[in-house]
TORDRENVO-279961 format. One record per residue (C-alpha): residue in three letters; x, y, z. Coordinates in steps of 0.1 Angstrom, whole numbers, plus 5000, padded with zeros to 4 digits. Layout:
TORDRENVO-279961
r->ALA px->X py->Y pz->Z
...
***
This chain:
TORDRENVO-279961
r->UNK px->6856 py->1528 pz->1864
r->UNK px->6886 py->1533 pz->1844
r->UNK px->6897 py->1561 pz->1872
r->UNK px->6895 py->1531 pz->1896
r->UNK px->6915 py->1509 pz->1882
r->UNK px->6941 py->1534 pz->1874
r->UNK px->6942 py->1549 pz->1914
r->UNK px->6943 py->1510 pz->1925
r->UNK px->6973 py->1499 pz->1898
r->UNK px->6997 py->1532 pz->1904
r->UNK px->6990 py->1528 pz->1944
r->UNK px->6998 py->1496 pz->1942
r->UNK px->7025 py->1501 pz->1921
r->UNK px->7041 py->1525 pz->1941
r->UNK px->7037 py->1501 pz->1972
r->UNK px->7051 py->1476 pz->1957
r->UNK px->7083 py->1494 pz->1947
r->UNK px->7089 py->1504 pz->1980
r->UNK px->7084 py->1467 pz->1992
r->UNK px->7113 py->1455 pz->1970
r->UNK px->7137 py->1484 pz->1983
r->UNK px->7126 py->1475 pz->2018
r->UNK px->7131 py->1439 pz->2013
r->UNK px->7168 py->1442 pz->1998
r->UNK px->7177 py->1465 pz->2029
r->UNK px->7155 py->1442 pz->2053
r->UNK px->7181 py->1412 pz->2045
r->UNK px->7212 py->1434 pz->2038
r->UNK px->7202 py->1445 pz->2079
r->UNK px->7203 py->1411 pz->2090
r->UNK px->7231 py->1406 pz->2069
r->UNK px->7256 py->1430 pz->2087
r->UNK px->7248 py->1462 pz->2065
r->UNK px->7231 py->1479 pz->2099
r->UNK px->7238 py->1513 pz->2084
r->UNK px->7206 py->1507 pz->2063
r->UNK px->7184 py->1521 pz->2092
r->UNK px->7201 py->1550 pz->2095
r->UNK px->7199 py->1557 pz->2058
r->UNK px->7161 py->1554 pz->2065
r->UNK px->7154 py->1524 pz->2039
r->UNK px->7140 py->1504 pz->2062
r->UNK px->7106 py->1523 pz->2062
r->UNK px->7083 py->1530 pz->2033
r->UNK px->7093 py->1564 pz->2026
r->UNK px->7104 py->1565 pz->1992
r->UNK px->7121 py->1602 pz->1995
r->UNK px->7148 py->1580 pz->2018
r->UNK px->7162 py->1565 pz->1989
r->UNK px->7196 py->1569 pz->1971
r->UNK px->7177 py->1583 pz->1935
r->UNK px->7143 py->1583 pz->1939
r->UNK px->7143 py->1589 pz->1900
r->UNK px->7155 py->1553 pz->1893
r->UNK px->7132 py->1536 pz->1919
r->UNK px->7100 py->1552 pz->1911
r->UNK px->7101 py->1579 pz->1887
r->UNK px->7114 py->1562 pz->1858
r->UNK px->7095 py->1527 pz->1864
r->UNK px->7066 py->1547 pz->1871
r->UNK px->7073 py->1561 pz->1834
r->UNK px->7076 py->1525 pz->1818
r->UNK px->7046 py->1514 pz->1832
r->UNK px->7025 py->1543 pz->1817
r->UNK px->7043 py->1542 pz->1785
r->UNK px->7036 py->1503 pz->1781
r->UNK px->7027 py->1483 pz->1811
r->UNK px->7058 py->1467 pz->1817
r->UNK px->7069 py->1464 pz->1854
r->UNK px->7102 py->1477 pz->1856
r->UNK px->7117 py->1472 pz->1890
r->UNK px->7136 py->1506 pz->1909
r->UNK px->7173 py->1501 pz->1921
r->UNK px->7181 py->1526 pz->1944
r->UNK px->7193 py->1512 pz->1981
r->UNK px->7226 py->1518 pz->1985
r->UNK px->7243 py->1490 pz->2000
r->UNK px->7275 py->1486 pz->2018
r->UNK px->7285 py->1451 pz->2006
r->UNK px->7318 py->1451 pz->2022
r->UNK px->7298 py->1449 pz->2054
r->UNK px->7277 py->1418 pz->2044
r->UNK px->7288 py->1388 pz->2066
r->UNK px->7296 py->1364 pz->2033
r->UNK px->7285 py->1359 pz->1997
r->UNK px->7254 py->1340 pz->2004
r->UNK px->7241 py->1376 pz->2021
r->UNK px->7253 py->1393 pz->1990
r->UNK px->7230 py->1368 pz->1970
r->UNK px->7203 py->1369 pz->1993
r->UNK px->7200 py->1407 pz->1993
r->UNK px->7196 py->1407 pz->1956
r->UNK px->7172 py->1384 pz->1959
r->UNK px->7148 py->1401 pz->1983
r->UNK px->7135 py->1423 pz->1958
r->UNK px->7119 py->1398 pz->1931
r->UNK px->7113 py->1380 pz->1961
r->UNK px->7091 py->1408 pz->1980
r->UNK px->7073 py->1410 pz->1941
r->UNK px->7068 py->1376 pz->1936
r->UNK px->7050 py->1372 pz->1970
r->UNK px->7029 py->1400 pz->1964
r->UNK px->7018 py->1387 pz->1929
r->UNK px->7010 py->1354 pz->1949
r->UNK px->6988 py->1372 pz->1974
r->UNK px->6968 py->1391 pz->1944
r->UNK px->6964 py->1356 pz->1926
r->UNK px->6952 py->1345 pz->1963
r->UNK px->6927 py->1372 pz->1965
r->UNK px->6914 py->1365 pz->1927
r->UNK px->6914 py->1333 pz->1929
r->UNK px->6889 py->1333 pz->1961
r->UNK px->6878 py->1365 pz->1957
r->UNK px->6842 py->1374 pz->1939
r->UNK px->6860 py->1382 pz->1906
r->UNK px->6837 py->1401 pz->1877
r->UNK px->6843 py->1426 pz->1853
r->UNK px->6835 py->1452 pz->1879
r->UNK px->6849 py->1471 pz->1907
r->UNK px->6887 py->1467 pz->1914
r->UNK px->6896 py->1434 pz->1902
r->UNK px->6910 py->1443 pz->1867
r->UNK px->6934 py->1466 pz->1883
r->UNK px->6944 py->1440 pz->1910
r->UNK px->6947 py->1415 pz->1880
r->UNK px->6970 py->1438 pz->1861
r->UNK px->6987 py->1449 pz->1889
r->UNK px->6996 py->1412 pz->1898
r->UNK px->7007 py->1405 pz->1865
r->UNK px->7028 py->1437 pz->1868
r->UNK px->7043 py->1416 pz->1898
r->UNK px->7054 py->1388 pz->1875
r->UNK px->7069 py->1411 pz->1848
r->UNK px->7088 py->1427 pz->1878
r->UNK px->7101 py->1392 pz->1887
r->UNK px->7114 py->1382 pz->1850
r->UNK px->7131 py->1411 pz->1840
r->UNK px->7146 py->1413 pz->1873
r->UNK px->7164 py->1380 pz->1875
r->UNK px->7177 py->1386 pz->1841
r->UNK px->7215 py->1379 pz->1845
r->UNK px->7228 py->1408 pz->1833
r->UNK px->7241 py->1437 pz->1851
r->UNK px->7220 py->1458 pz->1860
r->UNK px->7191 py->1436 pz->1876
r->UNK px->7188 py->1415 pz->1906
r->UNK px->7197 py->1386 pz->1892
r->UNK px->7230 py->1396 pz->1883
r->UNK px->7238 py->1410 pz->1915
r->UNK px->7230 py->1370 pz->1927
r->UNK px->7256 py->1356 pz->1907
r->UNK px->7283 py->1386 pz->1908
r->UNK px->7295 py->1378 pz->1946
r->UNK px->7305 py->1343 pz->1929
r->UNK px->7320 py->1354 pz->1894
r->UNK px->7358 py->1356 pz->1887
r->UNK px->7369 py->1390 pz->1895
r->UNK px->7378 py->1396 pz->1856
r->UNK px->7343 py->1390 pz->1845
r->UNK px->7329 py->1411 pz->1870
r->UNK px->7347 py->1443 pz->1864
r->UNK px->7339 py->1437 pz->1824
r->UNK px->7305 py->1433 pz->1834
r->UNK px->7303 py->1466 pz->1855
r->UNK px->7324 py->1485 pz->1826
r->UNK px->7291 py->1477 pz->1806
r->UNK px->7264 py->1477 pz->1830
r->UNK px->7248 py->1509 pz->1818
r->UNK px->7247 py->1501 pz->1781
r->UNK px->7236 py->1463 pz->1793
r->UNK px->7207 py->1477 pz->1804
r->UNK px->7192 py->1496 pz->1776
r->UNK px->7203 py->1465 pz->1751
r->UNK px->7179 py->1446 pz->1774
r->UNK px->7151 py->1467 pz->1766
r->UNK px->7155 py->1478 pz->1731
r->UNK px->7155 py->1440 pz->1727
r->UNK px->7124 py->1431 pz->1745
r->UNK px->7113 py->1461 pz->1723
r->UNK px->7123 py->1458 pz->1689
r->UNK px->7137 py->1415 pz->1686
r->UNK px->7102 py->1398 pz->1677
r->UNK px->7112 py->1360 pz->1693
r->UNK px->7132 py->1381 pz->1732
r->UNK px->7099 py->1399 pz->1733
r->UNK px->7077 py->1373 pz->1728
r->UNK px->7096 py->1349 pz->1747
r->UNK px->7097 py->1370 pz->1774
r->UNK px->7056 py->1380 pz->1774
r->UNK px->7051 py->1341 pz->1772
r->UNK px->7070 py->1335 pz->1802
r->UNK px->7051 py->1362 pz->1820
r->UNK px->7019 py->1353 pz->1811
r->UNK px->7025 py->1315 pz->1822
r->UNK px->7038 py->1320 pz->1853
r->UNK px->7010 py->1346 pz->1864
r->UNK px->6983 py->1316 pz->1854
r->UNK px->7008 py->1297 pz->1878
r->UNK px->7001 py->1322 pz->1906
r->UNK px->6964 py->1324 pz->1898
r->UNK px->6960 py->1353 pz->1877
r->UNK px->6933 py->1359 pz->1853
r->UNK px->6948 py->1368 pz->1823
r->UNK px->6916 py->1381 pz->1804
r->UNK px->6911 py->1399 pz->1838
r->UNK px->6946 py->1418 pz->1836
r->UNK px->6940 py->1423 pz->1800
r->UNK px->6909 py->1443 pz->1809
r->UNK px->6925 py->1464 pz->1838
r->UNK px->6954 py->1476 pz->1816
r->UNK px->6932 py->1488 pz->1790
r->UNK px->6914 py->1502 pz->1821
r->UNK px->6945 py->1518 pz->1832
r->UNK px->6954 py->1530 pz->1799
r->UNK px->6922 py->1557 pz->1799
r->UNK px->6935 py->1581 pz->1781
***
């Protein structure tokens, strides 16, 4: 059983990481950026993109170290090709996007589903709750997540190159926050766990699948 669930919530991880990288080229494709075919992101191959460390090694890492859905980053993307700034925001926002639907589609398929204890349903519950975590900490307004990269097409020019001067330290502030600050960490778990009721997640459910997952 506990095999199970961890096959269904690593495959599904794994898919799901791949959707966001597709979904930020899909847009960036139809945004101008046509040399994202060539580069091979639009398909599911994950050995197409820029660092396969950063987009599935590494979260693959966080999620077995503590369950938290850390997106990838790793389609390159030729912005100066991008007809406008609203395709520069819209790109950004394809990934959380592409995870957010998915964690709709699992709270679909709980919701209607014949849900027990049993079978795969605690690793699709965790899995969409994985979804949601994805979605926070990727709109986070700080370089570098998704969120950022909505607002940085519209910042002064000043403010952007401060942020980008910081946006590898940014990142690991974020997380030894969410870490080690008791109120950002539960904040942010609070948040996570209310929207995936929102989407139709059963939290007990998810609960049981990541202590499925979590076999060893």
């Amino acid at each position: 059983m506990n095999l199970l669930t961890f096959v269904i919530v690593l495959g599904g991880w794994i898919f799901s990481l791949c959707l966001h990288e597709f979904s930020h080229a899909l847009v960036a494709y139809y945004g101008g950026d046509t040399t994202v075919k060539d580069k091979g992101y639009l398909t599911f191959n994950p050995l197409k993109y820029t660092h396969p460390v950063f987009s599935l090694v590494i979260p693959i890492i966080f999620l077995l170290m503590g369950g938290i859905g850390l997106p990838g980053g790793a389609v390159y993307i030729e912005k100066w090709r991008l007809r406008d700034k609203t395709w520069e925001t819209a790109v950004s926002l394809a990934g959380p996007f592409s995870n957010a639907l998915l964690a709709l589609i699992l709270g679909l398929i709980l919701r209607y589903g014949p849900v027990t204890a049993a079978g795969i349903w605690p690793g699709l519950a965790f899995l969409g709750l994985l979804q949601i975590s994805a979605v926070v900490l990727n709109l986070i307004p700080l370089p570098p997540f998704d969120g950022y990269g909505a607002l940085e097409p519209h910042l002064p020019m000043d403010i952007r190159i401060k942020a980008n001067e910081m946006r590898g330290m940014l990142s690991w502030v974020v997380f030894l926050a969410l870490w080690y600050v008791p109120f950002i960490g539960t904040g942010f778990w609070s948040l996570i766990f209310f929207l995936s009721r929102l989407a139709g997640i059963p939290l007990q459910l998810a609960s049981m699948g990541f202590s499925q997952f979590k076999f060893w």
